[in-house]
MIFISE-185761 format. One record per residue (C-alpha): residue number from 0; x, y, z; residue in three letters. Coordinates in pm, 1 decimal. Example, Ala and Ser with C-alpha at 12.3 -4.5 7.8 and 13.67 -1.06 7.14 Angstrom:
% residues 2
{n->0&c1->1230.0&c2->-450.0&c3->780.0&res->ALA}
{n->1&c1->1367.0&c2->-106.0&c3->714.0&res->SER}
***
This chain:
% residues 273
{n->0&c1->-14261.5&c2->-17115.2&c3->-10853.0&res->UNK}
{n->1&c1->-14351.5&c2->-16875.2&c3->-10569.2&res->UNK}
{n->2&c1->-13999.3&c2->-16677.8&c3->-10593.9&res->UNK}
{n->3&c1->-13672.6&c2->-16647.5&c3->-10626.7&res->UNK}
{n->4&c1->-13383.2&c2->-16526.0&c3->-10367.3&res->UNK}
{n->5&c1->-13061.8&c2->-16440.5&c3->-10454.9&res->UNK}
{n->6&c1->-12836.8&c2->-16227.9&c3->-10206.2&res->UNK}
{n->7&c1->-12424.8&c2->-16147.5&c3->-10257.8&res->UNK}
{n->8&c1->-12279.0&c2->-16177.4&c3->-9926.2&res->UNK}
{n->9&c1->-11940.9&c2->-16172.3&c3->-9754.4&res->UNK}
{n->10&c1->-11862.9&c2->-16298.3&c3->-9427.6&res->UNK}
{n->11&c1->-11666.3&c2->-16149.7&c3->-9112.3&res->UNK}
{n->12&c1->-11581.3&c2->-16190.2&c3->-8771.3&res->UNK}
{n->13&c1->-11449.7&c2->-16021.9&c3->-8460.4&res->UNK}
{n->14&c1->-11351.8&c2->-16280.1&c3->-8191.4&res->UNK}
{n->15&c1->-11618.9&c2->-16519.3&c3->-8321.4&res->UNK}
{n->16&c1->-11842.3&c2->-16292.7&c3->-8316.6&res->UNK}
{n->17&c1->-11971.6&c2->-16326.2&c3->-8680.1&res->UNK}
{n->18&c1->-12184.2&c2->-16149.4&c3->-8963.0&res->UNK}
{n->19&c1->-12308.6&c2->-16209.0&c3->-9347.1&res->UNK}
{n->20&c1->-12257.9&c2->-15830.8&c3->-9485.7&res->UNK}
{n->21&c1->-12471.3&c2->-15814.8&c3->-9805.6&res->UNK}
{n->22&c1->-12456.8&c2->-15445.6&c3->-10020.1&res->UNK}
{n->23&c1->-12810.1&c2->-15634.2&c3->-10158.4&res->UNK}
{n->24&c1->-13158.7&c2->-15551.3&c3->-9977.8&res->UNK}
{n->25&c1->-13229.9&c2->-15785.9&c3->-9704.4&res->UNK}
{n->26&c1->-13530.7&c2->-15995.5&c3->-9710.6&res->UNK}
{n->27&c1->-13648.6&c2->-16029.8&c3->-9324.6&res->UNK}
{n->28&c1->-13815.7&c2->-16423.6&c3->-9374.1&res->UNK}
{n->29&c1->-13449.8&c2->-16504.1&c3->-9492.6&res->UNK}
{n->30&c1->-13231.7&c2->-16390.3&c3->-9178.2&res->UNK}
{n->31&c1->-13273.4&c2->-16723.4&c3->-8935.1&res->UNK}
{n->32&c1->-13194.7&c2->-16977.1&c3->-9221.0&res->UNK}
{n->33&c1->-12895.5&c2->-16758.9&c3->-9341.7&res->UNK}
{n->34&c1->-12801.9&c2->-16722.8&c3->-8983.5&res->UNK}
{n->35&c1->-12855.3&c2->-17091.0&c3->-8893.1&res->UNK}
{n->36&c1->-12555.6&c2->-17253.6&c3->-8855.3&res->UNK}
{n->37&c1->-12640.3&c2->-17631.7&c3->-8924.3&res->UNK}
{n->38&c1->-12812.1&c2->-17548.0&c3->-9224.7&res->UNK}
{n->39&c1->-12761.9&c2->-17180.2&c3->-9372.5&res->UNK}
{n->40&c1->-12444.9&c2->-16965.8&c3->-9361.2&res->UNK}
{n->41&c1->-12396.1&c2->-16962.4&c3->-8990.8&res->UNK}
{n->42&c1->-12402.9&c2->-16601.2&c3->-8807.0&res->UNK}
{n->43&c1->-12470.6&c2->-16382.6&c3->-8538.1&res->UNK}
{n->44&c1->-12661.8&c2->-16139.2&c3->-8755.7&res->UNK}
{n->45&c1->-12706.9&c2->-16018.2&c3->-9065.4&res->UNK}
{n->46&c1->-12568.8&c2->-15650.7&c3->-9185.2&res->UNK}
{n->47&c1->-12678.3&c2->-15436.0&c3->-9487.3&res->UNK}
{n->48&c1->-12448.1&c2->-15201.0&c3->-9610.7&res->UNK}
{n->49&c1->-12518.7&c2->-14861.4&c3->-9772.8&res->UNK}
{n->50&c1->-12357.9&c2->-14563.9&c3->-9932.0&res->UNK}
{n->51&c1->-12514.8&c2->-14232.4&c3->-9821.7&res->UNK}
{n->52&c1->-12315.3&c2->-13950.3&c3->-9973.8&res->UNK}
{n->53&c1->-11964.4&c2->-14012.2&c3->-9935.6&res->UNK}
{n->54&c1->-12027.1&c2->-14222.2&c3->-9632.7&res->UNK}
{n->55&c1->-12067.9&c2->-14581.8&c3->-9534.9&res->UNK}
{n->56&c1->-12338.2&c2->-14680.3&c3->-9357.1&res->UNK}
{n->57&c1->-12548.9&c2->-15056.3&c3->-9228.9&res->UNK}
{n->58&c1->-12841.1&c2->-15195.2&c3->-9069.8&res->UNK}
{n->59&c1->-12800.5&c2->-15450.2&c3->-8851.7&res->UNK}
{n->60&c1->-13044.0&c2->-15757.3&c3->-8821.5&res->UNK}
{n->61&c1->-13036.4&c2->-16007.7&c3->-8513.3&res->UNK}
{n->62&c1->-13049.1&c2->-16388.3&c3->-8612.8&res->UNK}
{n->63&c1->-13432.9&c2->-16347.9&c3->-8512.6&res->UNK}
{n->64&c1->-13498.8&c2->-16063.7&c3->-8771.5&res->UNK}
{n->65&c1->-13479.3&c2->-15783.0&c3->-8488.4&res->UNK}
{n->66&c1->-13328.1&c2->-15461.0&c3->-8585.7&res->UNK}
{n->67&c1->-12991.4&c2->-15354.2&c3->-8376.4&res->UNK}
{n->68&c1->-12931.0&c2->-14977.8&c3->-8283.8&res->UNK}
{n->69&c1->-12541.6&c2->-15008.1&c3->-8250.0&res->UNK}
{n->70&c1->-12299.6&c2->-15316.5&c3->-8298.3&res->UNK}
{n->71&c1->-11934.9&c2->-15229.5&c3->-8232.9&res->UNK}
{n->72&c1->-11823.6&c2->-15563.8&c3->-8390.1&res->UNK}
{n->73&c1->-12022.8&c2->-15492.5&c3->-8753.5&res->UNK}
{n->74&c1->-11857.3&c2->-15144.9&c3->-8706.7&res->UNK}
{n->75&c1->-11528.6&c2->-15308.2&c3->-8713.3&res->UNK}
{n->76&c1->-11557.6&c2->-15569.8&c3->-8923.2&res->UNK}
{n->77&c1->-11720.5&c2->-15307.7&c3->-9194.0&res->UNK}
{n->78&c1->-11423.0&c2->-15062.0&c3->-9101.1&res->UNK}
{n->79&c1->-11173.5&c2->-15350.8&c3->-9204.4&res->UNK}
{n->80&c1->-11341.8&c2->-15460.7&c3->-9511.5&res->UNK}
{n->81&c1->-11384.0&c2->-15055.2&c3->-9637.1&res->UNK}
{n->82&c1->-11032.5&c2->-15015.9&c3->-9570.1&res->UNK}
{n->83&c1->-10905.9&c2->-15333.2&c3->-9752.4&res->UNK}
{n->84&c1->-11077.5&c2->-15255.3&c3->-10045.6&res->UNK}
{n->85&c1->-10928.6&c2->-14977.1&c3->-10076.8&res->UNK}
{n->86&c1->-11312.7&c2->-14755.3&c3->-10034.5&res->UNK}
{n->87&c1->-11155.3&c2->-14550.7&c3->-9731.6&res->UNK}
{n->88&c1->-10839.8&c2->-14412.0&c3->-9590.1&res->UNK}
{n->89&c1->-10706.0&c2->-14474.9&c3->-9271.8&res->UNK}
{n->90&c1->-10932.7&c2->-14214.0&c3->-9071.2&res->UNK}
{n->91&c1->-11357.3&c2->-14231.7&c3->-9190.6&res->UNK}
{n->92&c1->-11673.4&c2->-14213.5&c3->-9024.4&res->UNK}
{n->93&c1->-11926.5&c2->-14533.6&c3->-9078.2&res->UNK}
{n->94&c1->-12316.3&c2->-14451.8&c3->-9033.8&res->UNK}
{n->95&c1->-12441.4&c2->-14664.9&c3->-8759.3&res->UNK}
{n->96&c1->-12813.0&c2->-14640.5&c3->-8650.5&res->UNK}
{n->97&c1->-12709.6&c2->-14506.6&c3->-8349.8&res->UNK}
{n->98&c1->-12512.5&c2->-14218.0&c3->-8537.2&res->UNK}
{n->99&c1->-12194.2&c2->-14157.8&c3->-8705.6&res->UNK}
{n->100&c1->-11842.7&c2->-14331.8&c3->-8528.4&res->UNK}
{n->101&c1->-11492.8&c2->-14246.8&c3->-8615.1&res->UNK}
{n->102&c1->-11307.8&c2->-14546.8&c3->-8737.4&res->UNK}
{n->103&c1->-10893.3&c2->-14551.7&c3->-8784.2&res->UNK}
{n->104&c1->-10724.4&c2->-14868.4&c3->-8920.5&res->UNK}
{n->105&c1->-10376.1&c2->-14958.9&c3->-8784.4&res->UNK}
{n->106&c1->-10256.7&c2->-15086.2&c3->-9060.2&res->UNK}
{n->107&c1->-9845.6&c2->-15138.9&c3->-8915.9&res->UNK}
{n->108&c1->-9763.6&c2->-15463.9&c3->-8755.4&res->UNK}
{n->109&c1->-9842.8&c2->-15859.7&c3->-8824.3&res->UNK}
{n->110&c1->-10202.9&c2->-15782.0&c3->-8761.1&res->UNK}
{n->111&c1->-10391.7&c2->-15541.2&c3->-8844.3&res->UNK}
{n->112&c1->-10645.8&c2->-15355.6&c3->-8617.8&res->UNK}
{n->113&c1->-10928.2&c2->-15145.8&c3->-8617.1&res->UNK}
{n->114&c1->-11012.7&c2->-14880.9&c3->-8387.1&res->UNK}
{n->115&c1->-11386.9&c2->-14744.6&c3->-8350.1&res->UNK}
{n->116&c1->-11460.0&c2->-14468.0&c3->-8134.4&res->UNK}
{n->117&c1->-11819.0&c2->-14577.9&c3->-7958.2&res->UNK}
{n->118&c1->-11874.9&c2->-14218.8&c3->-7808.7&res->UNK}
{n->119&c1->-12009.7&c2->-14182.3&c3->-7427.7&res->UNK}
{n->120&c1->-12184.1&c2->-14425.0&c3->-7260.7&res->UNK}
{n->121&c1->-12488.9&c2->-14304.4&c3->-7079.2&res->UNK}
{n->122&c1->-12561.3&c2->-14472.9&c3->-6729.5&res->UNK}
{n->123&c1->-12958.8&c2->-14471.6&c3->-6713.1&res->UNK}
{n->124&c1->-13254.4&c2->-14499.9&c3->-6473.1&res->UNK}
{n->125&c1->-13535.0&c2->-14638.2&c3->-6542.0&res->UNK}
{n->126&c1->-13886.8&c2->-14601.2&c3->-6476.9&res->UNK}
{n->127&c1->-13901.8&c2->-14903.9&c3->-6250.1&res->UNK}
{n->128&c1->-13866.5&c2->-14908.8&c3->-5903.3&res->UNK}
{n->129&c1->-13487.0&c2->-14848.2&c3->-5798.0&res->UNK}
{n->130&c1->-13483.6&c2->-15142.3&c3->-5548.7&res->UNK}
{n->131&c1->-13624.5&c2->-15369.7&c3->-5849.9&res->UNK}
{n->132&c1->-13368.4&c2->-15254.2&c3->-6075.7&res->UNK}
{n->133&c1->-13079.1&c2->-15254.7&c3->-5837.1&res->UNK}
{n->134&c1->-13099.6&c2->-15625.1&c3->-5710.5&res->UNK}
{n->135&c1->-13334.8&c2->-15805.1&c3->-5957.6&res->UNK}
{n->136&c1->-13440.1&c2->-16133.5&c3->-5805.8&res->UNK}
{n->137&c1->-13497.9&c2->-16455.7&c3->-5976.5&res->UNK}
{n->138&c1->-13609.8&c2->-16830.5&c3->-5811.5&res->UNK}
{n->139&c1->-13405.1&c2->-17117.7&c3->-5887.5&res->UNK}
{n->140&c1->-13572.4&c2->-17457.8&c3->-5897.4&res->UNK}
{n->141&c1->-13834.1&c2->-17284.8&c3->-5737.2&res->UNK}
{n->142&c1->-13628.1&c2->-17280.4&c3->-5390.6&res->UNK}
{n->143&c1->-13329.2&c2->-17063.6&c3->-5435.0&res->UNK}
{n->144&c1->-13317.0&c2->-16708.8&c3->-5514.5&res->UNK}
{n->145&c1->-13032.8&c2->-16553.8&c3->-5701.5&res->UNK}
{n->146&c1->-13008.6&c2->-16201.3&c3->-5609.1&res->UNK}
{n->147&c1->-12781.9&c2->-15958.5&c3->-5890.8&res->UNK}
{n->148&c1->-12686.2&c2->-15608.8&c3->-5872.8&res->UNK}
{n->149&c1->-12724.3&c2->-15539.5&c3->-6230.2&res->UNK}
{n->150&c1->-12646.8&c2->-15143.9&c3->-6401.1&res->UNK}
{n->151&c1->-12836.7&c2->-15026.1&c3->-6702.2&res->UNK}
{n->152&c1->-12586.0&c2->-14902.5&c3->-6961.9&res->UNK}
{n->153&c1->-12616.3&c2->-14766.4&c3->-7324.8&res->UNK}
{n->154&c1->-12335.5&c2->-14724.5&c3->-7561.5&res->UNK}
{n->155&c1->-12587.6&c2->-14647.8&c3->-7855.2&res->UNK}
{n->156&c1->-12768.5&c2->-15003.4&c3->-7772.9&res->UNK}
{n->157&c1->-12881.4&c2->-15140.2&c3->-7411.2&res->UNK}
{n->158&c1->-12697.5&c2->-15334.1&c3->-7194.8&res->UNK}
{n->159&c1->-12795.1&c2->-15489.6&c3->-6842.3&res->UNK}
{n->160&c1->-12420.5&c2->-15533.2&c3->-6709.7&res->UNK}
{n->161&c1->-12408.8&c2->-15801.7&c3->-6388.3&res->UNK}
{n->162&c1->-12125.8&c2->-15792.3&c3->-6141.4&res->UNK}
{n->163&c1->-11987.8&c2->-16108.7&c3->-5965.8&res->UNK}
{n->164&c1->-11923.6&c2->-16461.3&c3->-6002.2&res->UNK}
{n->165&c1->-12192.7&c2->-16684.8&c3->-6133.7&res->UNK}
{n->166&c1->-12227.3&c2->-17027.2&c3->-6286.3&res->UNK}
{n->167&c1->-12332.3&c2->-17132.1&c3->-6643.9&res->UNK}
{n->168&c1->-12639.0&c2->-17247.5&c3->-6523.9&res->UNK}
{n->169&c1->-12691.6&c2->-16960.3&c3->-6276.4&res->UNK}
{n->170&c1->-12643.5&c2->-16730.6&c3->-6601.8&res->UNK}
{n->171&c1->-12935.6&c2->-16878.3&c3->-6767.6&res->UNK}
{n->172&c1->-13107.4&c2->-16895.3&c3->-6503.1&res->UNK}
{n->173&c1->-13049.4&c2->-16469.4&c3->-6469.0&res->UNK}
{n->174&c1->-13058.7&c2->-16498.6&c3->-6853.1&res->UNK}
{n->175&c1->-13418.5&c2->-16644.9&c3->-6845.5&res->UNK}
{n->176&c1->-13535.0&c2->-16449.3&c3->-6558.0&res->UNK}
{n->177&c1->-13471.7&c2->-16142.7&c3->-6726.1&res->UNK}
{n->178&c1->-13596.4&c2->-16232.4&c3->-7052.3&res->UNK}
{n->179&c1->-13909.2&c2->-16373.6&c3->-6901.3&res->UNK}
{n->180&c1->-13983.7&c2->-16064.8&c3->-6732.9&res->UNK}
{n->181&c1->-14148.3&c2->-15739.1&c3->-6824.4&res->UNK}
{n->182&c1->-13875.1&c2->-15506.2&c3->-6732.7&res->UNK}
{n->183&c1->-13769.9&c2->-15504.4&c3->-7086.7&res->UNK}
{n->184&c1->-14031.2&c2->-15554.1&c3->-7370.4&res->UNK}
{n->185&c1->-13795.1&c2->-15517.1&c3->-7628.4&res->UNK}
{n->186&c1->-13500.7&c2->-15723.3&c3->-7448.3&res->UNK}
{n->187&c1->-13190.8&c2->-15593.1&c3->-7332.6&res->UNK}
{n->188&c1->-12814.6&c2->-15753.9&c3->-7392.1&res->UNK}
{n->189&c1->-12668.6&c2->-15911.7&c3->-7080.6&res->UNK}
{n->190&c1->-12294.1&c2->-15924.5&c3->-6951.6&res->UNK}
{n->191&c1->-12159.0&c2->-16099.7&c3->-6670.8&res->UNK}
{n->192&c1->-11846.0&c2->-15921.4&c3->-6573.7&res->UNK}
{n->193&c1->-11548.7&c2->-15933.9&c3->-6354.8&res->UNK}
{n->194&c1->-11210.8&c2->-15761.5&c3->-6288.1&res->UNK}
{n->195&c1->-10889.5&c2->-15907.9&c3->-6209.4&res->UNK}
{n->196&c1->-10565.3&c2->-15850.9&c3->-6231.6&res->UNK}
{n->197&c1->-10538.4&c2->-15953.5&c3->-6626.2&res->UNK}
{n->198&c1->-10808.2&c2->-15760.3&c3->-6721.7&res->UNK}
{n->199&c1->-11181.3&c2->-15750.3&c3->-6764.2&res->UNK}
{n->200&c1->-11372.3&c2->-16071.4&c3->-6839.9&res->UNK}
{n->201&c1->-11675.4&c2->-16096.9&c3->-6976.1&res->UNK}
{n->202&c1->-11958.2&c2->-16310.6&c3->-7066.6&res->UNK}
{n->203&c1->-12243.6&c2->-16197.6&c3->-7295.9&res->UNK}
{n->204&c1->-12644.5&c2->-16282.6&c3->-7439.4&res->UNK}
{n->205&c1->-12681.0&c2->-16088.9&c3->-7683.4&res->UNK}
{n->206&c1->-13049.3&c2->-15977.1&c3->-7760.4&res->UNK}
{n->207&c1->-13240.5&c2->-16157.7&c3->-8033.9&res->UNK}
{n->208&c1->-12914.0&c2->-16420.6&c3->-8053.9&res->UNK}
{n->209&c1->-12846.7&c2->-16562.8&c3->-7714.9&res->UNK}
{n->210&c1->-12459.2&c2->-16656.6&c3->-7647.7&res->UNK}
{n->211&c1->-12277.2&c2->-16514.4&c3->-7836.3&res->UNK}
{n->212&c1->-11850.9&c2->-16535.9&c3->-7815.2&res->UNK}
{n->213&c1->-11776.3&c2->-16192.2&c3->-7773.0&res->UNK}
{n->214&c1->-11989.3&c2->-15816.5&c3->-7798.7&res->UNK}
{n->215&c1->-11785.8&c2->-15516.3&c3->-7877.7&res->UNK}
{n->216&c1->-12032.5&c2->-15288.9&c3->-7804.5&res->UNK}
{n->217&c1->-12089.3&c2->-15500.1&c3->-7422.1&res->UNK}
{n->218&c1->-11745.1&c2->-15469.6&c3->-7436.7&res->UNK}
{n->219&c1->-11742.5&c2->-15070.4&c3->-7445.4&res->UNK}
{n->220&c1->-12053.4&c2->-15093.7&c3->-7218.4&res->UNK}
{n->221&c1->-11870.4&c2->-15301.7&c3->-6927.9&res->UNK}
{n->222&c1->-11561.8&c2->-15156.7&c3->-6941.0&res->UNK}
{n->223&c1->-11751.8&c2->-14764.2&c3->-6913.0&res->UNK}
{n->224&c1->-11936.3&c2->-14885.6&c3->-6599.7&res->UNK}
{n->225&c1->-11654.6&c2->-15061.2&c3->-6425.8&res->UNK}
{n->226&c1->-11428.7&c2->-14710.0&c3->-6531.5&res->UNK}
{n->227&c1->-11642.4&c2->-14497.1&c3->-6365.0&res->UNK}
{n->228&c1->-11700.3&c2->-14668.8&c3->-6029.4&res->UNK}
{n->229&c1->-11350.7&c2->-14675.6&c3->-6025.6&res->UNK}
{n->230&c1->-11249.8&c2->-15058.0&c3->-6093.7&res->UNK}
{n->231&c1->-11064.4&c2->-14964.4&c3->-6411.9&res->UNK}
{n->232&c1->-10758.9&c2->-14766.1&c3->-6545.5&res->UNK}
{n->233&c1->-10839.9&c2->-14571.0&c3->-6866.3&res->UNK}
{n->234&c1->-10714.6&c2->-14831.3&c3->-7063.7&res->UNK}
{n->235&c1->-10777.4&c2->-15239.9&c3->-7031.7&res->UNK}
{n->236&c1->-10795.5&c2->-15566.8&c3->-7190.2&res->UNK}
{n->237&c1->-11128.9&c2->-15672.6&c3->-7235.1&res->UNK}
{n->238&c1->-11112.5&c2->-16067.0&c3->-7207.1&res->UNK}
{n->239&c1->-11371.4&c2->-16303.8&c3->-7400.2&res->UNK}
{n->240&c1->-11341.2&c2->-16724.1&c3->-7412.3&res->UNK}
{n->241&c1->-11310.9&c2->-16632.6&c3->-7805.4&res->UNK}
{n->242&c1->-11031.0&c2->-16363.6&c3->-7735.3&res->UNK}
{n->243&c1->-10917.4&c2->-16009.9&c3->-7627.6&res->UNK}
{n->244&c1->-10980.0&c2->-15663.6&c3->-7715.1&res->UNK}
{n->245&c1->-10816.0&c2->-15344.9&c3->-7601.7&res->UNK}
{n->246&c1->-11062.7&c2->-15051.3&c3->-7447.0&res->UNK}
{n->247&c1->-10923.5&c2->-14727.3&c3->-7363.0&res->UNK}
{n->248&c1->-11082.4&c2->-14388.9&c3->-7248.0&res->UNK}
{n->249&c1->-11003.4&c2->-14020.1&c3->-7364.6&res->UNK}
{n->250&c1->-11238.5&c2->-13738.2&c3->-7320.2&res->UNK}
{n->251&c1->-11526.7&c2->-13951.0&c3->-7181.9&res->UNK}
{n->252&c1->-11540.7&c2->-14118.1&c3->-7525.0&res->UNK}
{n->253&c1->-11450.5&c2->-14532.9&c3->-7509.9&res->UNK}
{n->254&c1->-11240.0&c2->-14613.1&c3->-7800.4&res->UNK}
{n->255&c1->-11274.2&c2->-15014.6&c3->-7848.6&res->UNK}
{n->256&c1->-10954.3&c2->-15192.8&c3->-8074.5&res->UNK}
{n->257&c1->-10898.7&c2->-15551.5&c3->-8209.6&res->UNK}
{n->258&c1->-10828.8&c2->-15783.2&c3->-8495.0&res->UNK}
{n->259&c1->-11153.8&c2->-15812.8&c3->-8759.5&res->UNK}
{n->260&c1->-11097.1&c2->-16099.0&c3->-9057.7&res->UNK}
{n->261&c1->-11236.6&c2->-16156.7&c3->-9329.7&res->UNK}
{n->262&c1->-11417.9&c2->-16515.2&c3->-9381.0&res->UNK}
{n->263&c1->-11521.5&c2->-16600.3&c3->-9652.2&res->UNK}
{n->264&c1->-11796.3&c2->-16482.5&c3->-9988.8&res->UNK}
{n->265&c1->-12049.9&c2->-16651.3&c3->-10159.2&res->UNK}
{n->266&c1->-12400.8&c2->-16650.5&c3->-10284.1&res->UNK}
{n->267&c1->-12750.7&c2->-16714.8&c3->-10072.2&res->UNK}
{n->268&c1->-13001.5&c2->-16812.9&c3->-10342.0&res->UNK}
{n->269&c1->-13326.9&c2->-17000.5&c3->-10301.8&res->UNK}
{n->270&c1->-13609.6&c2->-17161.5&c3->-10500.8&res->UNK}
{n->271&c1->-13944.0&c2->-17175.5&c3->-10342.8&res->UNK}
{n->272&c1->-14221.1&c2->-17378.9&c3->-10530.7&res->UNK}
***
């Protein structure tokens, strides 16, 4: 026998948007079985929590074994399960690799919810030529051309928000095009977003995962894009296939609420001869 694996694990979600926690060390060969979801666990990601101090803290590992600098779902999800077990108050901080966000749980109500305040999102520039990054352009059965006005915003990880009405197949298409180019080496997350009356709604490929339901932290990004050209009120509903989330702005910070749960806990073990 080669080794053994053994990992402690709980599972979470936030509007299907799912993660195995472990408190364990995470071994990085492990991470796509666990996260396959015909024959492992079934995830978006894997997280590995820590305790620096007095302070809760996690890593966060695509399903491909990438690291992630920020994800606002894990944040809540994590806030939630501190909070149930009784490890935090109402008001803490959680260490994120992107820094340290202020978490409150709302605890009143039939459901409880989580608050996480993402901090300021920075609109960027890039180093590539404005005209490429301002209306990216990608063939279509090698006849069409799909033309996007895309903005570059962070919210402690990258996201390539897209404006305007597009297809499934016109998404992966974009999707593709991006990914296949060189304008991100280490890939970027991707929403398709559009306003209405109801809200915000939003579809999202995540980097290193692909569809995913919903992205808090594409959420956040969205919502701080569409706020300050001046398509949204300081506070919306954020509007995935898999559900809604609230996003609200105070002091340039975006605060991001909804509804974490707890799945399930087991064990990931594994021979290998």
């Amino acid at each position: 026998m080669n080794g053994y694996f053994f990992m402690q694990f709980f599972k979470m979600q936030n509007l299907g948007n799912d993660f195995i926690f472990t408190f364990n060390n995470v071994v990085i060969s492990e991470i796509s079985k666990m996260c396959d979801r015909n024959f492992g666990i079934g995830a978006d990601g894997v997280v590995q929590i820590y305790l620096e101090g007095n302070k809760y803290g996690y890593n966060v590992y695509n399903k491909d074994g990438s690291m992630a600098s920020f994800c606002g779902s894990a944040t809540l999800c994590l806030g939630k399960y501190l909070y149930d077990n009784k490890l935090v108050g109402e008001n803490f901080e959680i260490i994120t690799p992107s820094g340290i966000k202020q978490v409150s749980v709302i605890s009143k109500g039939a459901k409880q919810k989580v608050t996480v305040n993402v901090g300021k999102p920075s609109f960027q520039q890039r180093s590539i030529k404005q005209e490429i990054f301002n209306r990216l352009l990608f063939l279509k059965n090698g006849e069409k051309t799909i033309r996007v006005r895309a903005s570059l915003v962070s919210v402690g990880n990258l996201h390539l928000v897209i404006k305007g009405n597009y297809t499934k197949n016109e998404q992966l298409e974009i999707v593709n095009g991006v990914n296949n180019s060189d304008l991100f080496l280490n890939g970027v997350n991707i929403e398709f977003a559009n306003k209405s009356s109801s809200g915000i709604f939003i579809d999202v490929y995540e980097r290193g995962v692909g569809k995913t339901l919903c992205c808090t932290s594409g959420a956040c990004a969205v919502f701080g894009l569409f706020n300050k050209l001046g398509n949204a009120k300081n506070k919306e509903k954020i509007i995935f296939d898999s559900g809604n989330m609230i996003a609200e702005i105070f002091g340039g910070d975006i605060y991001i609420t909804s509804s974490p749960s707890f799945v399930y806990s087991g064990v990931w073990s594994k021979n290998e001869y």
